[in-house]
C-alpha positions in Angstrom: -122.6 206.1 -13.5 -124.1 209.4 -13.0 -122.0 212.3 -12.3 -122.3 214.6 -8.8 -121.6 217.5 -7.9 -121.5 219.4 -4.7 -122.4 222.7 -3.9 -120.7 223.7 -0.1 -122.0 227.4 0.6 -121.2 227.0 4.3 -118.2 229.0 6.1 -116.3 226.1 8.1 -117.1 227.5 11.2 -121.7 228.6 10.4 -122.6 224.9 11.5 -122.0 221.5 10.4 -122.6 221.7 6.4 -119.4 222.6 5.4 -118.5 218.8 7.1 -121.1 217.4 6.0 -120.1 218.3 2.2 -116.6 217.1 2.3 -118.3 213.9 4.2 -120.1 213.8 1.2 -117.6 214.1 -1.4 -115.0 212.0 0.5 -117.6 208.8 0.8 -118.6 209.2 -3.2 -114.8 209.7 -3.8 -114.1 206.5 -2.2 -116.4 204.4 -4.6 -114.9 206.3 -7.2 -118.0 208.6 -8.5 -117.7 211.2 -10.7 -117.5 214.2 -8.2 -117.1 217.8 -8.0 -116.8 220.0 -5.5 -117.9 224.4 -6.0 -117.6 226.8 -3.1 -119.9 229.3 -3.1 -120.6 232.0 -1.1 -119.5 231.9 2.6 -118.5 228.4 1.4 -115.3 230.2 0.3 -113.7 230.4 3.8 -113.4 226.9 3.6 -110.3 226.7 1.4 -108.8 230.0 3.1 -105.5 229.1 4.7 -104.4 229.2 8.3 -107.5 229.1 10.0 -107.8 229.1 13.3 -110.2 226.9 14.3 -109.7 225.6 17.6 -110.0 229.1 18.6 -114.2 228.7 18.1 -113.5 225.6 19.5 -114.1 223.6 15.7 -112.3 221.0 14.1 -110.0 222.3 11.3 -111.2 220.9 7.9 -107.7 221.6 6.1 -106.7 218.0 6.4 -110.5 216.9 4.9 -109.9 219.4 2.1 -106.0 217.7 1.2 -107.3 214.5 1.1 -109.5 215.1 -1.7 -107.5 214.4 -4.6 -106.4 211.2 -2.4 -110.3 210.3 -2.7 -109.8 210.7 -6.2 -112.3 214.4 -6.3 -109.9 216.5 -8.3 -112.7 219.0 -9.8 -112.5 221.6 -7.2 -114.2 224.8 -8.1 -114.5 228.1 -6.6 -117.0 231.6 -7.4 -114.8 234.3 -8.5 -118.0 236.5 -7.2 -118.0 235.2 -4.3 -114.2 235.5 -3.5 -114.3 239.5 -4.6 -117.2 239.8 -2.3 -115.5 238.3 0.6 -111.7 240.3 -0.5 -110.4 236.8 -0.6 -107.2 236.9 -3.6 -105.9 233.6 -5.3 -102.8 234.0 -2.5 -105.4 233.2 0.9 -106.3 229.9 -0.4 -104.7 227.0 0.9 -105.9 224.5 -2.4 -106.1 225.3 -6.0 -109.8 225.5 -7.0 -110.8 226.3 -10.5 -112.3 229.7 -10.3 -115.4 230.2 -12.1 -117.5 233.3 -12.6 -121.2 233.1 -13.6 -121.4 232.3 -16.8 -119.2 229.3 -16.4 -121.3 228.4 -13.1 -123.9 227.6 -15.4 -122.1 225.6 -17.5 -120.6 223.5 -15.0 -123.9 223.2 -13.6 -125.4 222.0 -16.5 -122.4 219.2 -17.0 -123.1 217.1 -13.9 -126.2 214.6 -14.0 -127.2 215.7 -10.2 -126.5 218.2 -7.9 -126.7 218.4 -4.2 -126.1 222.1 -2.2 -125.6 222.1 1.3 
């Protein structure tokens, strides 16, 4: 079975990707595929805590995003660039994502058989 991983580069409220990524990873999760899920770039926000989403009028993703491990996707990573761009610390993010900086980027990228950004 050929390993997947998804790239979400999409802040939760920029458009429908960031959905569409945990849609994604939830449907593979459920027929048990070898997933993985990086944030990157604006994709960050995502796993900031105590968003306010009905505010822009958005449903929250939090929920999506604690179900994962439910789905059985447990390989949650995270950019350590793109976190020090955006001033997010470890203590903003509502899930524990393995945070990666370049070099290991690369390396993860090379470990899964296909990968998909959106």
């Amino acid at each position: 079975m050929k390993s997947m991983l998804i790239i979400s580069r999409q802040a939760p409220w920029a458009g429908p990707g960031a959905r569409e990524a945990l849609d994604i990873v939830l449907a593979g999760g459920a027929f048990d595929l070898p997933l993985g899920l990086l944030f990157l770039d604006d994709g960050v926000f995502q796993l900031v805590a105590g968003q306010q989403a009905s505010a822009l009028q958005q449903k929250d993703l939090t929920a999506n995003l604690q179900a994962l491990p439910l789905f059985g996707v447990e390989e949650l990573f995270v950019s350590a660039r793109s976190l020090a761009e955006r001033g997010l610390g470890d203590s903003q993010l509502a899930l524990p994502a393995e945070k990666l900086d370049d070099a290991a980027l690369t390396q993860l990228l090379d470990r899964f058989d296909q990968v998909v950004t959106i």
